[in-house]
Backbone bond lengths (Angstrom), bond angles and torsions (degrees), N, CA, C in turn:
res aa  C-N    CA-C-N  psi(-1)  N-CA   C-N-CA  omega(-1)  CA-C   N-CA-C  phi
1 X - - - 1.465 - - 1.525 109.35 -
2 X 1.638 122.85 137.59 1.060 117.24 -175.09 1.353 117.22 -71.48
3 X 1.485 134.52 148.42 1.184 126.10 173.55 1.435 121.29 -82.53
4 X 1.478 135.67 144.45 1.230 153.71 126.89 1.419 118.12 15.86
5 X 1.181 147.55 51.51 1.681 126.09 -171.99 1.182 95.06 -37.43
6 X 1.738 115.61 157.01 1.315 117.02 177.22 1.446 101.36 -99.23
7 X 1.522 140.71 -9.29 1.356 129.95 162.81 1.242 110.44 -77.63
8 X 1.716 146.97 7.28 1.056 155.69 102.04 1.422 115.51 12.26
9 X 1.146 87.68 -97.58 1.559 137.03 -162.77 2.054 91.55 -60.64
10 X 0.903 121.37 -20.58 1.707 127.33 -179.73 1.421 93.60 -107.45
11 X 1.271 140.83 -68.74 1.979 121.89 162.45 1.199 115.31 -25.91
12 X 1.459 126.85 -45.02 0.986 132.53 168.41 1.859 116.39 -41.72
13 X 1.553 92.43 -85.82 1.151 104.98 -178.66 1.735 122.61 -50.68
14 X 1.370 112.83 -9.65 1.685 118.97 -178.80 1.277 91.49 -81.41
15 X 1.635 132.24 -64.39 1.436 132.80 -171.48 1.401 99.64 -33.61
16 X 1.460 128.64 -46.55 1.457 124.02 -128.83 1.893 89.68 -87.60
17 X 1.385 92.57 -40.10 1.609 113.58 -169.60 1.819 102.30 -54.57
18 X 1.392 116.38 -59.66 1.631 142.17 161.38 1.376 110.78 -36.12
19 X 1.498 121.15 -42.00 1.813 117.38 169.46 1.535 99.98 -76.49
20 X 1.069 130.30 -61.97 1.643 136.14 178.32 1.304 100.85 -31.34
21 X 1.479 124.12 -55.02 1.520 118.60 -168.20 1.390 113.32 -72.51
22 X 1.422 127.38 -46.22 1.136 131.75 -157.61 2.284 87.39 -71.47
23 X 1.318 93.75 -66.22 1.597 81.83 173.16 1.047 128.94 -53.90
24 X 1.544 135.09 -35.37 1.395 109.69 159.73 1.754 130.47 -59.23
25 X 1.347 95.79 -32.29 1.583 92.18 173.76 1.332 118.71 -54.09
26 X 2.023 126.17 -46.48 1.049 122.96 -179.85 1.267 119.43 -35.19
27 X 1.823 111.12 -42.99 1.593 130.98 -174.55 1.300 107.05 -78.01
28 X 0.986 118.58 -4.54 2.024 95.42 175.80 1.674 100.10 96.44
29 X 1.390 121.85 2.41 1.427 106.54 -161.65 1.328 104.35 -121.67
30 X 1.359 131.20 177.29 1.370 147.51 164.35 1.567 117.49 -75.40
31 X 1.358 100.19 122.49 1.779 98.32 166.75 1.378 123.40 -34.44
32 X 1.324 104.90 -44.96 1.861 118.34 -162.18 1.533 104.13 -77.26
33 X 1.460 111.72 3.68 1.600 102.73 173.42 1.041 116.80 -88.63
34 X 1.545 119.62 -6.01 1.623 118.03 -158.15 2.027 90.14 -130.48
35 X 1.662 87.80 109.44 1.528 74.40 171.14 1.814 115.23 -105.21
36 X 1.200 97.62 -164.57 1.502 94.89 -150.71 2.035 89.98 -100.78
37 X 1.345 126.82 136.37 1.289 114.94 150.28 1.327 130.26 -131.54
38 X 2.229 101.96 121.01 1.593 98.63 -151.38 1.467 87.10 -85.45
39 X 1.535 87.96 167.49 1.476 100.36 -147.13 1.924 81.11 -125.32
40 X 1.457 125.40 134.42 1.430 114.26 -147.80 1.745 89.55 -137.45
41 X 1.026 137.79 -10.96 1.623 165.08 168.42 1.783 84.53 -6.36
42 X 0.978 139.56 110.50 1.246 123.83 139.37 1.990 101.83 128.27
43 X 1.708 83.80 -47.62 1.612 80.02 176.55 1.376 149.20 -131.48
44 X 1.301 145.06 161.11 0.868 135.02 -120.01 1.735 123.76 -68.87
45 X 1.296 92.90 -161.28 1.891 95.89 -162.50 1.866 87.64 -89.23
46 X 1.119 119.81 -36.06 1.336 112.84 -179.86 2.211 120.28 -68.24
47 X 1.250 103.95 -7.28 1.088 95.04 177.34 1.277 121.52 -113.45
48 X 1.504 110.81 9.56 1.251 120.23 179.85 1.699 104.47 -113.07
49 X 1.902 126.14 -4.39 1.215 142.94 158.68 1.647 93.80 -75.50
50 X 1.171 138.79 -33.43 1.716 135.58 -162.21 1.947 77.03 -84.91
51 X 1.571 116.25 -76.64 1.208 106.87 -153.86 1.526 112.33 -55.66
52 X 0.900 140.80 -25.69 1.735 133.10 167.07 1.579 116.91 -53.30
53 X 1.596 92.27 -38.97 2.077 102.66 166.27 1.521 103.64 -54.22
54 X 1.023 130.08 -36.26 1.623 124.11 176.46 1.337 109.40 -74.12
55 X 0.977 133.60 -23.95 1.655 116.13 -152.01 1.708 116.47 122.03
56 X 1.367 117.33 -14.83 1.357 110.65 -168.68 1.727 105.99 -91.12
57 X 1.435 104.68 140.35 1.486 104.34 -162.73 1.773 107.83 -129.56
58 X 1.875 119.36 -0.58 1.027 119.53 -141.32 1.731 77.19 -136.77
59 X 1.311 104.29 105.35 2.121 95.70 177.74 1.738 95.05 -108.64
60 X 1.385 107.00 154.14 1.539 116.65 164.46 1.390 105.10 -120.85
61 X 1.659 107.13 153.96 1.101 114.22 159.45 1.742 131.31 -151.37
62 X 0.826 124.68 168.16 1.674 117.00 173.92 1.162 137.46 -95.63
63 X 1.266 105.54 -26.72 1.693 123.96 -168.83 1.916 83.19 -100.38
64 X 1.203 115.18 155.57 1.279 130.19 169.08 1.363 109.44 -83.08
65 X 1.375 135.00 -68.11 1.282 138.90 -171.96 1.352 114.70 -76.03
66 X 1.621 135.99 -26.02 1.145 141.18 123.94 1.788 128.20 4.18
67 X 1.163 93.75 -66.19 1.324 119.00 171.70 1.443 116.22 -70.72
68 X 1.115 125.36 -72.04 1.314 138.04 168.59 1.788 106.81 -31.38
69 X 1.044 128.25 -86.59 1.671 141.30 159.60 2.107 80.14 -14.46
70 X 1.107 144.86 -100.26 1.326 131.90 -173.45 1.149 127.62 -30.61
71 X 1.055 120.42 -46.01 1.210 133.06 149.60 1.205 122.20 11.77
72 X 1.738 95.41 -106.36 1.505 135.82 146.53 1.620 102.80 -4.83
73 X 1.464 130.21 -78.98 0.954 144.40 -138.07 1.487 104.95 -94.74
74 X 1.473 126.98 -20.57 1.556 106.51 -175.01 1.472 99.82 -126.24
75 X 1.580 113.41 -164.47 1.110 107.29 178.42 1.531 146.38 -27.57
76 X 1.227 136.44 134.67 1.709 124.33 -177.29 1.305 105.62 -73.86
77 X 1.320 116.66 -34.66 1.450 122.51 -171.40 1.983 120.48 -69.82
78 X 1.263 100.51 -2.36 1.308 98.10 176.74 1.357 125.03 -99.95
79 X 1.425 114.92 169.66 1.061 121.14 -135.61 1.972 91.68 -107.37
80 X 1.534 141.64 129.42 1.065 119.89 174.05 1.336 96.77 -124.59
81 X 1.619 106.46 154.10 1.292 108.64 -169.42 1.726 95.46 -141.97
82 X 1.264 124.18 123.25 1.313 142.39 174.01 1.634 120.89 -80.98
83 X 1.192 101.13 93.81 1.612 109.58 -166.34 1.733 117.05 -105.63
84 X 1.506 111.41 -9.83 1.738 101.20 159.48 1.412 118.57 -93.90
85 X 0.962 119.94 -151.28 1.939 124.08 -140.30 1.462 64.79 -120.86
86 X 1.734 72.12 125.67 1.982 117.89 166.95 1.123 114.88 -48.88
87 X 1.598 163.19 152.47 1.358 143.75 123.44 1.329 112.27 -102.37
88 X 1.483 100.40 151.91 1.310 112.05 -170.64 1.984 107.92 -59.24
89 X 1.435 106.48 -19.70 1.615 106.80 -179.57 1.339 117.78 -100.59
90 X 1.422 104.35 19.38 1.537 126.55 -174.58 1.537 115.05 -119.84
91 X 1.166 118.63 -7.16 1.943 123.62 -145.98 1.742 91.87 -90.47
92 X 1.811 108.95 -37.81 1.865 81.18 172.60 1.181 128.77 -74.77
93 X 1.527 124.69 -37.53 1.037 126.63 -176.12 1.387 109.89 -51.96
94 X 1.617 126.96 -46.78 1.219 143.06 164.65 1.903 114.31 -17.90
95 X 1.407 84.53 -70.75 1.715 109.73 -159.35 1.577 90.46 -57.20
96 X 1.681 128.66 -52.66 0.826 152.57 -170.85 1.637 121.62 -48.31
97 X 1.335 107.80 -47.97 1.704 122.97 178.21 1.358 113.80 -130.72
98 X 1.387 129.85 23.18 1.130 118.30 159.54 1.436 134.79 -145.21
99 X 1.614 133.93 138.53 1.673 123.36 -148.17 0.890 77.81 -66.53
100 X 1.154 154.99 -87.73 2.039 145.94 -71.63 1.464 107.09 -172.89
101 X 1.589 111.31 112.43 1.380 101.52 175.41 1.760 104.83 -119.66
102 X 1.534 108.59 161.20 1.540 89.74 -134.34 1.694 88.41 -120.37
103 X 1.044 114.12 -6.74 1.917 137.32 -168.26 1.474 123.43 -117.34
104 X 1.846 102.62 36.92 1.677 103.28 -178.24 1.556 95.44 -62.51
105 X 1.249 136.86 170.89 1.396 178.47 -39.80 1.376 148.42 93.13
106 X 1.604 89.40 -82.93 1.374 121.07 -174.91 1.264 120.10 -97.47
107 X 1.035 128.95 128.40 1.508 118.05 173.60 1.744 97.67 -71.34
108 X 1.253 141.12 -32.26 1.321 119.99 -177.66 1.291 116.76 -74.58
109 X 1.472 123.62 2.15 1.884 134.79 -165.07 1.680 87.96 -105.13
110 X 1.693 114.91 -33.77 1.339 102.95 179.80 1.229 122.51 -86.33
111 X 1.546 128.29 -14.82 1.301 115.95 164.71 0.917 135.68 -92.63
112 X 2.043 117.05 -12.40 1.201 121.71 153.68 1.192 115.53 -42.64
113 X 1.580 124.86 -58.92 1.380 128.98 -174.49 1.246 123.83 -49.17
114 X 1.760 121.68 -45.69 1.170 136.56 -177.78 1.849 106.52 -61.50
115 X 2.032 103.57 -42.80 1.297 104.07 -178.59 1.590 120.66 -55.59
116 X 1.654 94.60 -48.12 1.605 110.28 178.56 1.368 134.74 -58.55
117 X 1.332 102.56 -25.06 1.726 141.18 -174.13 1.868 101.83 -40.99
118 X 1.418 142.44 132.91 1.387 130.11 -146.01 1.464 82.72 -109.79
119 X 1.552 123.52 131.25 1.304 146.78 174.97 1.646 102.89 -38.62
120 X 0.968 112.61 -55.84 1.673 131.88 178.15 1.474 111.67 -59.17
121 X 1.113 97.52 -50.15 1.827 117.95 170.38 1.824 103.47 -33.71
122 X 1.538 113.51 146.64 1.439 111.38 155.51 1.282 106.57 -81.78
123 X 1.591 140.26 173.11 1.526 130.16 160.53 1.048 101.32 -60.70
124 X 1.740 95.70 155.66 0.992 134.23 -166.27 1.715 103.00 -85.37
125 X 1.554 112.97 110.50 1.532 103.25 162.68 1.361 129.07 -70.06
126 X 1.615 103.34 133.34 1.230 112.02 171.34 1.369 128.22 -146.02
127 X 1.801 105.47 156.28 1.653 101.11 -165.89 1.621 86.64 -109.32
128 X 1.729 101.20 164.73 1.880 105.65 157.47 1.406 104.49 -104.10
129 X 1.591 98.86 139.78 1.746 107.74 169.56 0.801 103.76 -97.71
130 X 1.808 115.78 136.77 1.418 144.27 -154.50 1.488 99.58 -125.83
131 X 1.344 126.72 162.95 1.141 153.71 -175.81 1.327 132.99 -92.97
132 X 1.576 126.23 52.42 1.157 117.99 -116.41 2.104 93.59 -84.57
133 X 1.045 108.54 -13.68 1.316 109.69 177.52 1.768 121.69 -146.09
134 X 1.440 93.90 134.21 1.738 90.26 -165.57 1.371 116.80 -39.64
135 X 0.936 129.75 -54.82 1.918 135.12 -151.91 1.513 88.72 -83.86
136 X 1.194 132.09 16.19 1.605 122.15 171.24 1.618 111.35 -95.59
137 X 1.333 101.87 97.60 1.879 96.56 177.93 1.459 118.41 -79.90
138 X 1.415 117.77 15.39 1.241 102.64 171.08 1.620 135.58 -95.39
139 X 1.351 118.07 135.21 1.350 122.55 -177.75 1.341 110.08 21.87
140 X 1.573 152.87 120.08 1.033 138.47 171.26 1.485 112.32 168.97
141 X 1.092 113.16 143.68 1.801 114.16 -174.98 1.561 115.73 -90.05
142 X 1.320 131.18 123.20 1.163 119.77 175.27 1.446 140.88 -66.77
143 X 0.944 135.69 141.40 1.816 127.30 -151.00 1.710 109.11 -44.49
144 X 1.665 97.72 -60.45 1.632 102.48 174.45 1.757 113.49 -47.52
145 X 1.391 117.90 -34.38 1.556 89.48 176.20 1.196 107.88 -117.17
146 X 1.264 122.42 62.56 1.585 142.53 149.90 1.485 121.35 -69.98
147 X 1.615 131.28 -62.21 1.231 133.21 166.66 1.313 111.16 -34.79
148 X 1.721 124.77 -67.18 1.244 123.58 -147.70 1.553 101.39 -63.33
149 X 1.393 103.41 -27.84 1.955 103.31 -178.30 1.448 106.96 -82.58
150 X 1.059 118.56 -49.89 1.759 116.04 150.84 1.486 103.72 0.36
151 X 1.498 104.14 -82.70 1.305 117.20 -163.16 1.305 94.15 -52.17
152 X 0.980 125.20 -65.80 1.636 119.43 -140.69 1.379 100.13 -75.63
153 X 1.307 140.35 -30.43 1.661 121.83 156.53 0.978 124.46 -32.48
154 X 1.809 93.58 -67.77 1.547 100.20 -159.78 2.205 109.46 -61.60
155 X 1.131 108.87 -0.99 1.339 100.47 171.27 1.410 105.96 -96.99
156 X 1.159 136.01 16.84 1.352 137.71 172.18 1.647 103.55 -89.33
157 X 1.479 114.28 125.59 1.237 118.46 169.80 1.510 135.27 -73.16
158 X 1.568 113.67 -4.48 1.118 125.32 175.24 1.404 116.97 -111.94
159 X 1.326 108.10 9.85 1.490 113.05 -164.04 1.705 108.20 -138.96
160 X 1.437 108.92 104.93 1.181 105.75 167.47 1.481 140.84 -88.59
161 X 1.095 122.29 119.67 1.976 113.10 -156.00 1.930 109.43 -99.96
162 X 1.670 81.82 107.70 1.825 89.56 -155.00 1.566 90.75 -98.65
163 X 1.734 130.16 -0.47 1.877 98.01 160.24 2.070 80.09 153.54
164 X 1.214 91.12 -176.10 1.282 98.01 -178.19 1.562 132.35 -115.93
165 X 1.218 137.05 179.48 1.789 128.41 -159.69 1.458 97.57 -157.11
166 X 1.422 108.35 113.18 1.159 138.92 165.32 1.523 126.76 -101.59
167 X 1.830 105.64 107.09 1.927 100.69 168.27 1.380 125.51 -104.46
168 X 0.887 133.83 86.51 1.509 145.91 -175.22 1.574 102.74 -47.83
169 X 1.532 110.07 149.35 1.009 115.52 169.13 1.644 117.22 -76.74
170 X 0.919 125.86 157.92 1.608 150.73 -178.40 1.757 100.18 -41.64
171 X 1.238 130.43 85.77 1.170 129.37 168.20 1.336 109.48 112.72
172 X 1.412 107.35 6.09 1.977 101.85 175.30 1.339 129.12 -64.50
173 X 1.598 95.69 150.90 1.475 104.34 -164.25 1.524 105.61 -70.91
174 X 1.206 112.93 143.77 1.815 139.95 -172.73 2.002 98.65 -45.27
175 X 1.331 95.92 -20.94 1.718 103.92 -165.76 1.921 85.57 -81.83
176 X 1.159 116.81 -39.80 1.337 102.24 -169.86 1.704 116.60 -66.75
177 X 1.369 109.38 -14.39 1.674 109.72 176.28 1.866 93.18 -92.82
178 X 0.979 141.24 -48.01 1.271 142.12 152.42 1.571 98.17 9.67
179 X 1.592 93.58 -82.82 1.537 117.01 -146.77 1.610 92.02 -44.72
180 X 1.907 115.15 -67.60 1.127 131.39 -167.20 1.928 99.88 -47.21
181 X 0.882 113.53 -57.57 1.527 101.70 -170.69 1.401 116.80 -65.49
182 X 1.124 121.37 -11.51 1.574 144.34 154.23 1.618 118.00 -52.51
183 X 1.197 113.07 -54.81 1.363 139.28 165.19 1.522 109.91 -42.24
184 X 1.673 96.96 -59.53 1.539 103.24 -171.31 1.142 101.33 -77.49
185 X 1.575 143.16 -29.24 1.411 119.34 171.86 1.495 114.24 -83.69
186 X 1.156 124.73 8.81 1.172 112.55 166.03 1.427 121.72 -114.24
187 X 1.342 111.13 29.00 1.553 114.74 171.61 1.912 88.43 -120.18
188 X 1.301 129.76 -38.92 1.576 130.93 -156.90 2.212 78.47 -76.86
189 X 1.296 127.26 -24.35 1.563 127.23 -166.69 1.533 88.73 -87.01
190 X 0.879 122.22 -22.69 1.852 122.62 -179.18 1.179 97.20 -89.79
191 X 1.278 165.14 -65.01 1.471 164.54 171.36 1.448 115.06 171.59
192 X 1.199 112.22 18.03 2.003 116.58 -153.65 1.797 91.65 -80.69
193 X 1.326 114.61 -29.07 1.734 103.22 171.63 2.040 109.27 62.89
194 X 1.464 91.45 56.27 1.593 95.87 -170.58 1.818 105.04 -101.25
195 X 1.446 117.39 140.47 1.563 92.34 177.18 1.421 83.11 -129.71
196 X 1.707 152.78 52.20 0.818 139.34 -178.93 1.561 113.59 -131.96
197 X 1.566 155.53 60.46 0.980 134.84 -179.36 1.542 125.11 -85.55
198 X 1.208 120.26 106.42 1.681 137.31 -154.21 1.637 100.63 -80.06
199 X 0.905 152.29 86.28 1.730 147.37 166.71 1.115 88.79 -144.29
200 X 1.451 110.32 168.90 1.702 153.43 160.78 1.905 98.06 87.01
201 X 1.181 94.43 151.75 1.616 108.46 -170.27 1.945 100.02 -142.02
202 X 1.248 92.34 -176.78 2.058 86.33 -175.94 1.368 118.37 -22.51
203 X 1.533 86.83 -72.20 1.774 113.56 -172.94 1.096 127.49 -60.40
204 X 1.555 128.00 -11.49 1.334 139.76 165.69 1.646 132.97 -144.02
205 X 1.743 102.20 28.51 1.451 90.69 174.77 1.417 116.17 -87.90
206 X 1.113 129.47 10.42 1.227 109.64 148.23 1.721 141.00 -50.07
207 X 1.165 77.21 -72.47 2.019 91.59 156.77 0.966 122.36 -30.29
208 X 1.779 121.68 -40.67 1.482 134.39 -147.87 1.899 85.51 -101.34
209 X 1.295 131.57 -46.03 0.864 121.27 175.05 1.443 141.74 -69.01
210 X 1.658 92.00 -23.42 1.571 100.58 167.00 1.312 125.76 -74.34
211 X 1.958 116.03 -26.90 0.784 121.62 154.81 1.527 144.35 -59.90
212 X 1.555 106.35 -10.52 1.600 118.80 175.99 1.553 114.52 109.33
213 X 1.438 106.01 26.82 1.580 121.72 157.37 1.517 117.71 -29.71
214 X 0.971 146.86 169.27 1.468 145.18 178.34 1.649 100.85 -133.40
215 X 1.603 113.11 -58.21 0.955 158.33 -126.04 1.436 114.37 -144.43
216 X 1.600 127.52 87.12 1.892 102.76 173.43 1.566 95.96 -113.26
217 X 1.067 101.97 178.67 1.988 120.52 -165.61 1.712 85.16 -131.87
218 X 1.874 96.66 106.54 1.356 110.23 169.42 1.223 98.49 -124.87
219 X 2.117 115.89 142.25 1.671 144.13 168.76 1.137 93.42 -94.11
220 X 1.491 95.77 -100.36 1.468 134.65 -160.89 1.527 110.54 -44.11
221 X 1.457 124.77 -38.35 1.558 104.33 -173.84 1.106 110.96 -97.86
222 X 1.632 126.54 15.74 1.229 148.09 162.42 1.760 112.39 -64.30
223 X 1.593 82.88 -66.43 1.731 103.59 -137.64 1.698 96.90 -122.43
224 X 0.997 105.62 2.46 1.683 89.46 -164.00 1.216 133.32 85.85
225 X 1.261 107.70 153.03 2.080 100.03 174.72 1.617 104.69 -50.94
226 X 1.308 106.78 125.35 1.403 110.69 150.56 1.842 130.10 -15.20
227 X 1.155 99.86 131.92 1.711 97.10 179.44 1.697 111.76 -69.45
């Protein structure tokens, strides 16, 4: 497979930086609030050693062991963040090798994690995935029972609950990132002290940022279509 130039991969990353700005400006906000998370799902250990040569410090991934195997291989200093659905035969390895998981659920995925979580380890960051629109059946917690899981993290001692992660379906209306950033100020207005709101991906962080993104999960305007 051909490799990545890494002055690529920094054109890349300027465009991505240049949509972030222009949309945060629309919003009233600062570029530097919304950081970037490359999203590395598919490819290799050498192009995620090029993207740290730029500046990128924040990798995602889906597969658990996927990630881990990268790990190993590139910088120590980076940051990995586990963004597909937990399994229950997955939660030590999880707790074990990775900062930030971005798809709590379950209260039984969160106390495995918290149980598994390495003594030595700092807590484990984590977001709740929310529901950002009714007719979406995938994996996801619905707004109304957001607090009560709130709670029950944030009393976990190994588990710190830094905000929530929203994936919209393919063409959702601007009201559905609304809702979610709504959500998040009304749990940080309850005392929850969240600075993390996880939405927008290639195709829509704009939206996600105008709406009060913290945080977007970029592949494709990184790296290219997937191998």
């Amino acid at each position: 497979m051909k490799r990545q130039p890494i002055h690529d991969i920094a054109t890349r990353l300027a465009v991505v930086r240049e949509r972030i700005g222009r949309a945060a400006g629309r919003a009233g906000r600062a570029p530097e609030e919304v950081r970037i998370l490359a999203v590395t799902k598919a490819h290799e250990k050498d192009l995620v050693r090029a993207a740290t040569a730029v500046g990128l410090t924040d990798f995602g991934e889906n597969y658990v062991h996927e990630g881990i195997a990268k790990m190993k291989a590139t910088d120590p200093g980076a940051r990995w963040h586990f963004i597909g659905q937990v399994q229950s035969n997955k939660t030590r390895a999880t707790a074990r090798h990775y900062d930030w998981v971005h798809t709590l659920t379950r209260e039984r995925i969160a106390l495995r994690l918290n149980s598994q979580r390495p003594a030595e380890s700092q807590s484990l960051n984590v977001c709740i995935q929310v529901r950002m629109q009714e007719d979406d059946v995938r994996p996801a917690l619905p707004g109304e029972a957001v607090p009560g899981f709130a709670a029950l993290i944030s009393a976990q001692p190994r588990l710190r609950l830094r905000g929530l992660m929203g994936i919209p379906l393919p063409g959702a209306p601007r009201e559905a990132y609304s809702r979610l950033r709504a959500l998040f100020d009304e749990l940080n207005d309850a005392g929850m002290n969240l600075d993390t709101l996880s939405m927008g991906m290639t195709a829509d962080l704009e939206t996600a940022v105008e709406c009060g993104a913290t945080l977007v999960r970029v592949g494709t305007a990184l790296f290219g279509s997937r191998p």
